[in-house]
VONU-675962 format. One line per 5 residues: number of its first residue (from 1); for each residue x, y, z of N, C-alpha, C. Coordinates in steps of 0.2 Angstrom, whole numbers, padded with zeros to 4 digits. Layout:
! VONU-675962
NUM = X Y Z X Y Z X Y Z ~ ...
! end
This chain:
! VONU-675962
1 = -0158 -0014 0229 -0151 -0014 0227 -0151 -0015 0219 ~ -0148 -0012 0215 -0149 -0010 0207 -0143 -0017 0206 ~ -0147 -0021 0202 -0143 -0027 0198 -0139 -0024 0193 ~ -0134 -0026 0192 -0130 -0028 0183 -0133 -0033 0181 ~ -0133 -0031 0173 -0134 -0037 0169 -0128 -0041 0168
6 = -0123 -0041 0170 -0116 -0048 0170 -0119 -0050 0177 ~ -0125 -0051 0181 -0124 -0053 0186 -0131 -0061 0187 ~ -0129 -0065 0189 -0131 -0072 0189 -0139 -0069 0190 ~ -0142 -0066 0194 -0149 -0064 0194 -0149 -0056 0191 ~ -0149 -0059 0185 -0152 -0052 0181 -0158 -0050 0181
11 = -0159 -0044 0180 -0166 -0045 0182 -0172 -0047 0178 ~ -0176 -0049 0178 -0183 -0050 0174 -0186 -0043 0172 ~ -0191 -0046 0166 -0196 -0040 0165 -0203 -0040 0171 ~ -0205 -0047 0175 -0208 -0047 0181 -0203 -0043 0184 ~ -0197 -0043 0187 -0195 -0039 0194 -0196 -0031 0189
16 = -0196 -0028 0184 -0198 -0020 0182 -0204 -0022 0184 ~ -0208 -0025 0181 -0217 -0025 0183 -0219 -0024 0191 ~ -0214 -0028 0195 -0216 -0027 0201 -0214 -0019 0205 ~ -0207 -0017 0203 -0203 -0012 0204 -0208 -0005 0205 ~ -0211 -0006 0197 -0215 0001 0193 -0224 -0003 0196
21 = -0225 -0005 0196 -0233 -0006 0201 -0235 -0008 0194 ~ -0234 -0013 0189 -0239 -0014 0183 -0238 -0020 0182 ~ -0241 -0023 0177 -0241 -0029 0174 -0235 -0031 0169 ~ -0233 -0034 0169 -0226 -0039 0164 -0228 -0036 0159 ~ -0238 -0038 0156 -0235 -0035 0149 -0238 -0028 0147
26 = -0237 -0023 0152 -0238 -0017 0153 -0231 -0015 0152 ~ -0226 -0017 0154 -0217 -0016 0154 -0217 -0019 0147 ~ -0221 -0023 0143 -0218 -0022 0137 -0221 -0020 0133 ~ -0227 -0018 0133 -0230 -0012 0129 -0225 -0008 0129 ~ -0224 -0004 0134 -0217 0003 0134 -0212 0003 0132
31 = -0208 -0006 0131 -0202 -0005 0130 -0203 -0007 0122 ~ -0210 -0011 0119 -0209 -0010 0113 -0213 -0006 0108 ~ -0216 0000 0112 -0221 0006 0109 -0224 0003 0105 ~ -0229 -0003 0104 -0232 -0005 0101 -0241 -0001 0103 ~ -0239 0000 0110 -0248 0001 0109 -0246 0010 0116
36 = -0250 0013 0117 -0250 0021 0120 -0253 0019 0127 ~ -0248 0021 0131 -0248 0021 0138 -0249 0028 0139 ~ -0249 0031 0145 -0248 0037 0151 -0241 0037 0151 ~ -0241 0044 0151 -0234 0045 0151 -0233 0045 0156 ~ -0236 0043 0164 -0234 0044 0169 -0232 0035 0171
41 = -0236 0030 0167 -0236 0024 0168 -0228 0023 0162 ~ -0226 0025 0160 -0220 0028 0154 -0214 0027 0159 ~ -0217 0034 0163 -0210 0037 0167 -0210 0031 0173 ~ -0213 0029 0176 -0213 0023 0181 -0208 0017 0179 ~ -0209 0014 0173 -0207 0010 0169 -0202 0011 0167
46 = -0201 0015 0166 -0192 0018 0163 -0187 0019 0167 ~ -0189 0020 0175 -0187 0021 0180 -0184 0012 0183 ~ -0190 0013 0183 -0189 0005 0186 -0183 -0001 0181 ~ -0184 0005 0175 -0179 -0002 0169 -0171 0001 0170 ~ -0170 0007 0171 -0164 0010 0175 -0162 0009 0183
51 = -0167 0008 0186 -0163 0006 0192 -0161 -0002 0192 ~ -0165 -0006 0189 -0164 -0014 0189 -0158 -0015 0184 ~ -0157 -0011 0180 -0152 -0012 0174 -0154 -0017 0170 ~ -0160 -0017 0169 -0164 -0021 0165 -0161 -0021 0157 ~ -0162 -0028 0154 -0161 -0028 0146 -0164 -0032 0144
56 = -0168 -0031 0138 -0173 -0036 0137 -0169 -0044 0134 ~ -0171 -0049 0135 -0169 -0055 0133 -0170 -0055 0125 ~ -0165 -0055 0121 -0164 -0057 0114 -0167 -0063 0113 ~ -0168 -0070 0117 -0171 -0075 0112 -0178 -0074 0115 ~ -0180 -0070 0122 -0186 -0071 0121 -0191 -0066 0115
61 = -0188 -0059 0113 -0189 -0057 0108 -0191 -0060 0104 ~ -0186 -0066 0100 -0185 -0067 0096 -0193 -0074 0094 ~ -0193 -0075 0101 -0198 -0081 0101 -0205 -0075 0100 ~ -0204 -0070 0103 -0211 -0066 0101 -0212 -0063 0097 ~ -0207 -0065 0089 -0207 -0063 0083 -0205 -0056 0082
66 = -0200 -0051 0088 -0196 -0046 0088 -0190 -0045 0086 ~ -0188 -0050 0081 -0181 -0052 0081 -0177 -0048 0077 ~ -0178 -0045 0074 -0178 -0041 0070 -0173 -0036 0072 ~ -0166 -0035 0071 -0161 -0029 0074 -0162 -0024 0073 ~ -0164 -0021 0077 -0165 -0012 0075 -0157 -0008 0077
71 = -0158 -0001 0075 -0155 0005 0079 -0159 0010 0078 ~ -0157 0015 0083 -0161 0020 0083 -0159 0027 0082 ~ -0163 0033 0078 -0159 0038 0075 -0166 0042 0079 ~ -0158 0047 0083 -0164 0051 0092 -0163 0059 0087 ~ -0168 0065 0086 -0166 0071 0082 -0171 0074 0089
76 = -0167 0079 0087 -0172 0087 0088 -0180 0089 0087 ~ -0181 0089 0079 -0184 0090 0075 -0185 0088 0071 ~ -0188 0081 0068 -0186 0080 0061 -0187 0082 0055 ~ -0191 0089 0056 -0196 0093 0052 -0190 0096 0047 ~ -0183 0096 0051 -0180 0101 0048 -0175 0098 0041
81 = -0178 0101 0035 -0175 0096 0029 -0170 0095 0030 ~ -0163 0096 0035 -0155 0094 0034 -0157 0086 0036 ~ -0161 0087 0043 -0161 0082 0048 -0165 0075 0044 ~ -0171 0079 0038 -0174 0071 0035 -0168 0069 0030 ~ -0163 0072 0027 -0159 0068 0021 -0154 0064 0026
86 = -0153 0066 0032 -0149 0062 0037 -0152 0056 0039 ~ -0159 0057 0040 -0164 0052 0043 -0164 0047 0038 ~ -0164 0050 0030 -0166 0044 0022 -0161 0040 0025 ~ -0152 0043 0022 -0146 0038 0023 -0148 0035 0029 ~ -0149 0035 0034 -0148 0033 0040 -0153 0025 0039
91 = -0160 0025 0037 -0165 0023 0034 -0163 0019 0029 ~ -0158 0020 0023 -0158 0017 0018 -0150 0012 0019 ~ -0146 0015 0022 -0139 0011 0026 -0142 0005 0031 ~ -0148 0007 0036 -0149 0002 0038 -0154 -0003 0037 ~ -0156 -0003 0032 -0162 -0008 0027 -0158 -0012 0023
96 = -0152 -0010 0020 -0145 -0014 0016 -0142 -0017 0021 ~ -0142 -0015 0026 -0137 -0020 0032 -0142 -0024 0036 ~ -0149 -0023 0035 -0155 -0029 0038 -0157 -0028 0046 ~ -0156 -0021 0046 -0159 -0018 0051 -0166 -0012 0050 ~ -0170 -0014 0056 -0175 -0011 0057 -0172 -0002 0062
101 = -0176 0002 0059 -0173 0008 0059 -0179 0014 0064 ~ -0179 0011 0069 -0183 0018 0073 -0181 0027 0073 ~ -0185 0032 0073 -0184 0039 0072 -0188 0040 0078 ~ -0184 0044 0083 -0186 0049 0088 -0186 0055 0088 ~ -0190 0060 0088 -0190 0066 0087 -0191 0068 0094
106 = -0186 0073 0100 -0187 0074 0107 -0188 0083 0107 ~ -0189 0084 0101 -0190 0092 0103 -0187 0096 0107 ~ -0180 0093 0109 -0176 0096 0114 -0177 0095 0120 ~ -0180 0087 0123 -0182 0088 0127 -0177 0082 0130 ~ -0173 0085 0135 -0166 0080 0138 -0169 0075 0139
111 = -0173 0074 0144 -0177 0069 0148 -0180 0064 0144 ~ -0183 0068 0138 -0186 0061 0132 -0180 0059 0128 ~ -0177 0060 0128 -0168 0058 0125 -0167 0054 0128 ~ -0167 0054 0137 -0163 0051 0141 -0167 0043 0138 ~ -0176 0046 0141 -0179 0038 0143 -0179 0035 0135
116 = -0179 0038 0129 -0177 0033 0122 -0173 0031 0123 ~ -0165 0032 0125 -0160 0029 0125 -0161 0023 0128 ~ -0164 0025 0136 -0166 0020 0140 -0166 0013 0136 ~ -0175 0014 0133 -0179 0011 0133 -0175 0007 0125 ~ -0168 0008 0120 -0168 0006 0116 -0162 0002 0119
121 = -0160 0003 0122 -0154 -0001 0127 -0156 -0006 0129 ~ -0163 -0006 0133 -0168 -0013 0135 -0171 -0017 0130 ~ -0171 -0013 0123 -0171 -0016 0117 -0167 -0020 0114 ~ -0160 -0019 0119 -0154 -0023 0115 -0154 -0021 0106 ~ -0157 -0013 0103 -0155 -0009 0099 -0147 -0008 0100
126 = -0145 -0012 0092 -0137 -0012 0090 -0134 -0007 0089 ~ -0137 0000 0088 -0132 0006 0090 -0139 0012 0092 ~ -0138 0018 0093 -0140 0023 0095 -0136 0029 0092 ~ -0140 0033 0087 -0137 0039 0083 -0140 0045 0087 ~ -0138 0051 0091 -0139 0056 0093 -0136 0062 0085
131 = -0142 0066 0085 -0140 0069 0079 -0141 0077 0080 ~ -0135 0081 0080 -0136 0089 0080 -0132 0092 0086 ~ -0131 0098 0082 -0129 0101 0089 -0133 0101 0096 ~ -0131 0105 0101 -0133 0104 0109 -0129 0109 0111 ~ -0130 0111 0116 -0125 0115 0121 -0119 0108 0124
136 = -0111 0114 0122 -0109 0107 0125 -0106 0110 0132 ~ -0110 0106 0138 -0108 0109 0145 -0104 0102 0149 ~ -0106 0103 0153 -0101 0099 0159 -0106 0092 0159 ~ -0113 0097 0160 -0119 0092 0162 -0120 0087 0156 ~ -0119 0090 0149 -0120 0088 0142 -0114 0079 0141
141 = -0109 0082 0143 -0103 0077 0142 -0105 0070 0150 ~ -0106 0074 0154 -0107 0069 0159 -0112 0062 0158 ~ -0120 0066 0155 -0125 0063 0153 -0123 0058 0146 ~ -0119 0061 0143 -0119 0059 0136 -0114 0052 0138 ~ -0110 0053 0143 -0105 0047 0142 -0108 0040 0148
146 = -0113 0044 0152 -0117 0037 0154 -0120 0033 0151 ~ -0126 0037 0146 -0125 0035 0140 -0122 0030 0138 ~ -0117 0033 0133 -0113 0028 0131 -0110 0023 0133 ~ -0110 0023 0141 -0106 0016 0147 -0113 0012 0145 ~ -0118 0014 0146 -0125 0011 0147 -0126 0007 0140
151 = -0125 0011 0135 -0127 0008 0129 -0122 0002 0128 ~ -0116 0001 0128 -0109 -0002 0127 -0111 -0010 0132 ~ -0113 -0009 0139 -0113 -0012 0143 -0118 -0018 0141 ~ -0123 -0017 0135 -0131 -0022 0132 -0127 -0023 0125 ~ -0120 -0020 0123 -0117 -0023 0118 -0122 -0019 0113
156 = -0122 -0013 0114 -0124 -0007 0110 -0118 -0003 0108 ~ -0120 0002 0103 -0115 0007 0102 -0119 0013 0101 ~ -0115 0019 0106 -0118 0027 0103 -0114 0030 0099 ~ -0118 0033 0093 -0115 0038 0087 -0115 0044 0089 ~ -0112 0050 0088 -0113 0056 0090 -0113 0058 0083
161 = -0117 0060 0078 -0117 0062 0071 -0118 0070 0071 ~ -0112 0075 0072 -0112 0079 0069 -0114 0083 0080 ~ -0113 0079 0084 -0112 0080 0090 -0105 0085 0093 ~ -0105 0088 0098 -0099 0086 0102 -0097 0083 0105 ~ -0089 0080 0103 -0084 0073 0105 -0086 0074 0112
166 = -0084 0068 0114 -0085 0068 0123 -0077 0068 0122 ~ -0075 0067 0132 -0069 0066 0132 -0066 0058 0131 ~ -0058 0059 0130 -0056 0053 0126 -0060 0045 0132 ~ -0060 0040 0131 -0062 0034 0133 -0068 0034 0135 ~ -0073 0037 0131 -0078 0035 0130 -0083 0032 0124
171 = -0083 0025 0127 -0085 0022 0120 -0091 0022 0115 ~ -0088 0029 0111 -0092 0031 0105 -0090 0034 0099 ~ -0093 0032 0095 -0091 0035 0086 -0095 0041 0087 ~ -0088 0047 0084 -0091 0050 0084 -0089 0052 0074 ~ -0096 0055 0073 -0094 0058 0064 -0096 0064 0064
176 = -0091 0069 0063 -0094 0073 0060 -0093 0078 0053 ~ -0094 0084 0051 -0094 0086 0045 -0090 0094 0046 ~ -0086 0097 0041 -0084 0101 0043 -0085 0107 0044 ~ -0089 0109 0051 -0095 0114 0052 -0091 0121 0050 ~ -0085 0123 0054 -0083 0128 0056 -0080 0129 0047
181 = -0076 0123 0044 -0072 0129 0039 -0078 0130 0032 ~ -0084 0126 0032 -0088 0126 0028 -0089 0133 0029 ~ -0091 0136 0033 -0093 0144 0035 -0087 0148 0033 ~ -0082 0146 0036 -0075 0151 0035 -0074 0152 0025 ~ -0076 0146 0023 -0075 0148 0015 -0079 0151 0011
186 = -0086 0148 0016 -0090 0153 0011 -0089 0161 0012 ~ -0088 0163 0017 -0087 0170 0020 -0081 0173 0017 ~ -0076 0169 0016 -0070 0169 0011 -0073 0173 0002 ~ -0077 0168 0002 -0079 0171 -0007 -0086 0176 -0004 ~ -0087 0176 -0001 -0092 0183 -0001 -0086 0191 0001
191 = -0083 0189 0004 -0077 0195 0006 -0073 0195 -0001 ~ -0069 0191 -0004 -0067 0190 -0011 -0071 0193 -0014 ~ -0078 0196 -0016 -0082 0200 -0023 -0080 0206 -0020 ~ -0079 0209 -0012 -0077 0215 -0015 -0081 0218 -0004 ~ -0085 0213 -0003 -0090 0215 0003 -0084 0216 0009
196 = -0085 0220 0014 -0084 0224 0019 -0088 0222 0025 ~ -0094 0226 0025 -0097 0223 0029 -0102 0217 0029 ~ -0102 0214 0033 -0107 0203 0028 -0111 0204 0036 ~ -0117 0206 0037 -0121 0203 0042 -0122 0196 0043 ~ -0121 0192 0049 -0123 0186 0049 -0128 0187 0054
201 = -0133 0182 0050 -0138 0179 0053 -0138 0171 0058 ~ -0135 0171 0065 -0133 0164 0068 -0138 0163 0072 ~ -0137 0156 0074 -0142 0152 0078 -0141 0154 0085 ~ -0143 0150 0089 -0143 0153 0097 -0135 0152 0099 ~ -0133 0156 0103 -0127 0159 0106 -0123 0152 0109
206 = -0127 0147 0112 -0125 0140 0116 -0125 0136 0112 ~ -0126 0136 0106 -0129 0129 0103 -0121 0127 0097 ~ -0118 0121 0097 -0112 0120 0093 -0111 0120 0087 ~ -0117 0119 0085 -0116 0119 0075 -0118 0128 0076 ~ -0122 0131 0080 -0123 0138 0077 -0115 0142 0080
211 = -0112 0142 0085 -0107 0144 0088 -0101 0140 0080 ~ -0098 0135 0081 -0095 0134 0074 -0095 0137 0067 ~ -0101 0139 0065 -0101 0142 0058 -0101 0150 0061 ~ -0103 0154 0068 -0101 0160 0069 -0093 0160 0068 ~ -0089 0155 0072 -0083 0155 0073 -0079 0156 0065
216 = -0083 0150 0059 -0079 0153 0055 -0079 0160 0052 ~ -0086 0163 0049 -0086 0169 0049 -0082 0174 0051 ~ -0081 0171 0058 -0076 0177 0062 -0069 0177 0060 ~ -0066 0170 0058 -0061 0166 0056 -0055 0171 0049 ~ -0063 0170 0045 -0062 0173 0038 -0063 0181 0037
221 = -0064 0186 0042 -0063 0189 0042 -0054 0191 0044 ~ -0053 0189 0050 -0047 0191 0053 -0041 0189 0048 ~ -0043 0184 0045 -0038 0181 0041 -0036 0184 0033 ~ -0043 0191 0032 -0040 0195 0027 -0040 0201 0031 ~ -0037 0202 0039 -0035 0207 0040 -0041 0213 0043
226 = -0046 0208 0043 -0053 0213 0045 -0056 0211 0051 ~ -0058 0216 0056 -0059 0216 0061 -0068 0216 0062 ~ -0071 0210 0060 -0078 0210 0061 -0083 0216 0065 ~ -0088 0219 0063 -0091 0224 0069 -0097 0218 0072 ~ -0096 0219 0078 -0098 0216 0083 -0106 0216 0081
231 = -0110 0223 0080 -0118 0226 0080 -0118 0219 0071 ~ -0116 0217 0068 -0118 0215 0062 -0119 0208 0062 ~ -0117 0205 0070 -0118 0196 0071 -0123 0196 0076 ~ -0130 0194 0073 -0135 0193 0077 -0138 0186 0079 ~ -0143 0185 0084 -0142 0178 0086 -0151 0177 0084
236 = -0155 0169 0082 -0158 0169 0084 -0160 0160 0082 ~ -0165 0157 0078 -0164 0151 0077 -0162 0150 0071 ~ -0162 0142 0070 -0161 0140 0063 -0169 0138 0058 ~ -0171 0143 0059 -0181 0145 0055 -0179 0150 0050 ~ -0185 0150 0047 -0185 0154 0041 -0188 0159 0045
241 = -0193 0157 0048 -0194 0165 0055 -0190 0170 0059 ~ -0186 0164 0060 -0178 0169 0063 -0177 0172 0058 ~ -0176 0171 0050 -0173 0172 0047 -0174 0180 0045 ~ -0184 0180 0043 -0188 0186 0042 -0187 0190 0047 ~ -0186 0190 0056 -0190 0193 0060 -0179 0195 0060
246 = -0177 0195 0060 -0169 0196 0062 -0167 0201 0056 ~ -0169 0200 0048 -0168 0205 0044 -0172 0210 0044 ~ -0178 0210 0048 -0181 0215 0047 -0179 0219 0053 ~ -0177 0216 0055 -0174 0220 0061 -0168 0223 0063 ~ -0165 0220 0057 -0158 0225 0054 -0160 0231 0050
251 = -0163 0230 0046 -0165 0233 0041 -0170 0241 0045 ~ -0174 0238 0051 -0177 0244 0055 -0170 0247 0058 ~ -0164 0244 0061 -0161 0249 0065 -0157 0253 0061 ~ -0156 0250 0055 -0151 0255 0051 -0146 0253 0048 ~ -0145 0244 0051 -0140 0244 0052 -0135 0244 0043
256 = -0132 0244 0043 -0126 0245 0034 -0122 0238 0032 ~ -0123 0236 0030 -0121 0230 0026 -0122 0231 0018 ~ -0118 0228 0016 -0118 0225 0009 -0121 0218 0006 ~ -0120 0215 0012 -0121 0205 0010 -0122 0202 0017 ~ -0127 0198 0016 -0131 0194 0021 -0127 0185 0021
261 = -0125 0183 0027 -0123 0178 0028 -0129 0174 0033 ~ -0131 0169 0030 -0137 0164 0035 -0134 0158 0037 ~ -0134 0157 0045 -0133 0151 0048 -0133 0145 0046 ~ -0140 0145 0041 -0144 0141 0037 -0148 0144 0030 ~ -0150 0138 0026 -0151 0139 0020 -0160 0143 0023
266 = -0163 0138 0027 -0170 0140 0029 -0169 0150 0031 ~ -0162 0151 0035 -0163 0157 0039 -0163 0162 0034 ~ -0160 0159 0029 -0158 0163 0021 -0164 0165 0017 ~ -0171 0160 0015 -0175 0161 0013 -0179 0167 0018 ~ -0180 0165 0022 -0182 0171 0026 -0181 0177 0026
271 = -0174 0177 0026 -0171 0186 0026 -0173 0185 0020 ~ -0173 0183 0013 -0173 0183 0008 -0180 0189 0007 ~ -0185 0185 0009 -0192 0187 0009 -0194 0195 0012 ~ -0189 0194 0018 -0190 0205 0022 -0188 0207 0017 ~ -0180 0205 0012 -0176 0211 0009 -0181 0212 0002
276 = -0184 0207 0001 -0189 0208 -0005 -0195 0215 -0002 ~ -0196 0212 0005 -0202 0217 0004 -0201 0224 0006 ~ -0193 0224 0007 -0192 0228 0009 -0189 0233 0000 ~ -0190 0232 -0002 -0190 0233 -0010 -0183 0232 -0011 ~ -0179 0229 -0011 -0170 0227 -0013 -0170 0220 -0014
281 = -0168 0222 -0020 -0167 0214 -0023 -0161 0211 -0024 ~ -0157 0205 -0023 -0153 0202 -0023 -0151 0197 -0030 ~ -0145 0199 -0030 -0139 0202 -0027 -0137 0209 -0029 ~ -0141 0213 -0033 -0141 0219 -0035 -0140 0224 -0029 ~ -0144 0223 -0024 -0143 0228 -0019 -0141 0225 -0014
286 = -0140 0219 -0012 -0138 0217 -0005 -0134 0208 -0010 ~ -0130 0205 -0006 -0130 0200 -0008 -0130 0194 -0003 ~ -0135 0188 -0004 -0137 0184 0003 -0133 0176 0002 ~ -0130 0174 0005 -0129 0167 0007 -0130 0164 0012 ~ -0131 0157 0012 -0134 0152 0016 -0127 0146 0018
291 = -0133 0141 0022 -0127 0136 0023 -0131 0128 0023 ~ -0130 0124 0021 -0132 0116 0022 -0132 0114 0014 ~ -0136 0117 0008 -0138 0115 0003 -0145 0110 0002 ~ -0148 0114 0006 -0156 0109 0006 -0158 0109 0000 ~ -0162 0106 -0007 -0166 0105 -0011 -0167 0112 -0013
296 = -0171 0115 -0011 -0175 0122 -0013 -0172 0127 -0013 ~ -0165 0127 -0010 -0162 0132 -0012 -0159 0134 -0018 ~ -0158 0130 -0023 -0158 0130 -0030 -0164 0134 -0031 ~ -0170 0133 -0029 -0177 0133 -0035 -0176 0141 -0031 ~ -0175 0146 -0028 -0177 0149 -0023 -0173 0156 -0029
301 = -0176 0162 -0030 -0176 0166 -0034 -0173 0173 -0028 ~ -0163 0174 -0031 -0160 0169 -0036 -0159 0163 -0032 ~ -0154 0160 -0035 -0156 0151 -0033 -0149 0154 -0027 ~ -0148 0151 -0022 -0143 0151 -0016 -0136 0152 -0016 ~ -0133 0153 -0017 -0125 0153 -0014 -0125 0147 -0007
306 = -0121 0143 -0007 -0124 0142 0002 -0116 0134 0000 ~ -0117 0131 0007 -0112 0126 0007 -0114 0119 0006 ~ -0114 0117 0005 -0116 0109 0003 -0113 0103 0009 ~ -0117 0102 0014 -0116 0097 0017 -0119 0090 0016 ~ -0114 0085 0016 -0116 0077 0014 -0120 0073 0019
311 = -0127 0079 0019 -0131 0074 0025 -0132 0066 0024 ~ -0135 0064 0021 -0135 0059 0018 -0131 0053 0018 ~ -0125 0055 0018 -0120 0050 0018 -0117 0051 0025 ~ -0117 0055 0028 -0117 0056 0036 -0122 0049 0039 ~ -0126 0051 0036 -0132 0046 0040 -0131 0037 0038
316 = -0129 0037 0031 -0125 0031 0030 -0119 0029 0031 ~ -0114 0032 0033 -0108 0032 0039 -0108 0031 0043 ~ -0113 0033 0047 -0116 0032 0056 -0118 0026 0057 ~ -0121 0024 0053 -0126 0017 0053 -0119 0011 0051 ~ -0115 0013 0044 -0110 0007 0042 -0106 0006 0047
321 = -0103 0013 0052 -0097 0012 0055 -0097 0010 0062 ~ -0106 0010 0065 -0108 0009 0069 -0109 0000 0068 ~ -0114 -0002 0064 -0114 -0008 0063 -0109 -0014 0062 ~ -0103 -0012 0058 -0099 -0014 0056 -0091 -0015 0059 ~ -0092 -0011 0067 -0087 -0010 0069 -0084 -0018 0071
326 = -0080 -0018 0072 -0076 -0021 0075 -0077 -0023 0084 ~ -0079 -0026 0087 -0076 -0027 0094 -0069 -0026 0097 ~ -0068 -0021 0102 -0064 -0022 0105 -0059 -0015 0099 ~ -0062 -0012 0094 -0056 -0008 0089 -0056 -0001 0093 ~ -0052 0002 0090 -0051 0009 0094 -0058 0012 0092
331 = -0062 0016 0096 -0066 0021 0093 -0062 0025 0089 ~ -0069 0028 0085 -0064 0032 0076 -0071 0038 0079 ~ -0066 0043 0074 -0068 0049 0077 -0069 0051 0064 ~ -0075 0051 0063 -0072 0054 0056 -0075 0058 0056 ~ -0073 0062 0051 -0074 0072 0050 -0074 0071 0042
336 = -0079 0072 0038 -0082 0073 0031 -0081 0079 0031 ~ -0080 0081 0024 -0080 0087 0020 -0084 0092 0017 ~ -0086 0098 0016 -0092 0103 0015 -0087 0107 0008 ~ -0092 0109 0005 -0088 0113 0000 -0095 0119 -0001 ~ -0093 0126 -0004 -0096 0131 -0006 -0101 0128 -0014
341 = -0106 0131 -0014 -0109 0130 -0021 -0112 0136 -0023 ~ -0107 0140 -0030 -0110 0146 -0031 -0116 0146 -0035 ~ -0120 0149 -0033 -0125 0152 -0040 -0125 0158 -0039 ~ -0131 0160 -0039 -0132 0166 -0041 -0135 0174 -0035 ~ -0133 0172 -0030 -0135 0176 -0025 -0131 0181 -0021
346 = -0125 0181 -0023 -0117 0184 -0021 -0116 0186 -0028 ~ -0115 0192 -0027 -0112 0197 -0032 -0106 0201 -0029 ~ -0104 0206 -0032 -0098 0212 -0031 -0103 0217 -0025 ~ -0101 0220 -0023 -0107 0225 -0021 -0109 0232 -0023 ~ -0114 0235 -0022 -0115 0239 -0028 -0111 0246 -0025
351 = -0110 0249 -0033 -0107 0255 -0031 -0112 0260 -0027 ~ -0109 0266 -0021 -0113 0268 -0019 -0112 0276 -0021
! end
């Protein structure tokens, strides 16, 4: 029978030892990754710390010289520069507030999401940041607000930074940034030089931050009376490969454009690189915008047109408003700000 931790026999770290077939301190090598198990000796463990509803004891921590308050910041990828300036804030807000700061990187992998969650819950880890879009489904909202009960329940909190909200009473901070009109404005000033047809280069079809900045593209069209053509919105990831293997393959089919819109700053170098080799250079003969405002999009010839998002301070927000909150307060739902940064990649388009 599955214990609660409000319940007089909570469970021990011996009852997961005996649960999972290992030793007491085999359940805590896993719960404290100090030292590399089997991931099948992993999944045993994590298993056993979820049906027991196990939480680790804070003073014995504390006596093992673990005392130390963490939270944990779970990504996709962290290779990907929006996601490290979100990881800096995140890192640098909670070293000011005197927390130790763990980084998961689950490659998209639900399951390894789930068992970190798990295993920072058992940590009695003060908050948990999920960071990026995800498909948002039925299954997505379901998973994510057990979560959340589960986290709440060890007197944890879950962030959803830049996530889809769950539905109302589920207790999480959710922050996000203004995905959809940052798209819709820049799309706005690229239509305003004079462009017609604006290829967009977008992320996968299911995913929420790439469906948001299609939606606004789409937005900005109809709102000066233009009916997007369907053949000019292509799907693929948010890589500089997607970015390459997508223009080249606009450019093989034939297809007519004036101006290139990129998901991302990454997908925009990319295409940058086919339209080059493709002998057309920008903005003289095509003109290309981007979206997040990464470092190198300046240095990048010409320097980017693209949207400025306050990763950074995203990741410092998550951290202050998670740690900071109050017991018992409403959850807060905040939405930051994105603005366009022109340079030099967006021009009129050329006479034909």
């Amino acid at each position: 029978m599955t214990r609660k931790s409000g319940d007089a026999s909570r469970s021990t770290i011996r009852d997961v030892a005996a649960r999972a077939g290992v030793s007491a301190s085999t359940v805590s090598r896993v719960l404290g990754g100090e030292y590399p198990v089997s991931a099948a000796t992993r999944g045993r463990v994590m298993r056993a710390v979820r049906e027991l509803d196990y939480v680790a004891d804070a003073r014995a921590k504390a006596i093992a010289g673990a005392g130390t308050p963490t939270l944990a910041f779970v990504l996709e990828d962290i290779t990907g520069p929006s996601f490290a300036h979100m990881a800096h804030g995140v890192e640098r807000e909670a070293t000011r507030l005197g927390h130790l700061c763990l980084v998961c990187s689950t490659e998209g992998d639900v399951r390894y999401e789930l068992e970190f969650v798990e295993m920072m819950r058992a940590q009695r880890a003060a908050a948990v940041i999920l960071v990026g879009g995800t498909a948002d489904t039925p299954e997505y909202r379901e998973r994510t607000h057990r979560m959340a009960d589960s986290l709440a329940s060890a007197g944890s909190r879950l962030v959803l930074c830049g996530r889809p909200p769950l539905d109302p009473g589920a207790p999480v901070t959710v922050i996000e940034y203004d995905n959809e009109g940052g798209a819709y404005t820049l799309v706005a000033h690229v239509l305003a030089q004079g462009h017609r047809r604006v290829l967009y280069l977008g992320g996968r079809a299911d995913h929420t931050t790439a469906l948001g900045r299609e939606r606004g593209y789409l937005a900005a069209h109809r709102a000066r009376g233009l009916d997007p053509d369907p053949s000019l919105v292509l799907h693929g990831d948010f890589t500089r490969d997607a970015g390459h293997r997508l223009m080249q393959q606009a450019l093989k089919d034939g297809l007519e454009f004036s101006a290139v819109v990129a998901a991302t700053d990454m997908v925009a170098a990319g295409a940058l690189t086919a339209l080059h080799e493709a002998g057309l250079t920008v903005p003289d003969d095509v003109s290309l915008a981007g979206y997040d405002d990464i470092p190198f999009a300046r240095d990048l010839h010409p320097a980017l047109t693209t949207v400025h998002v306050p990763y950074e301070e995203l990741g410092r927000l998550a951290v202050r408003t998670a740690l900071e909150r109050t017991p018992g307060a409403p959850d807060e739902h905040l939405l930051l700000g994105t603005h366009v940064v022109v340079r030099d990649s967006v021009g009129p388009p050329r006479a034909r």
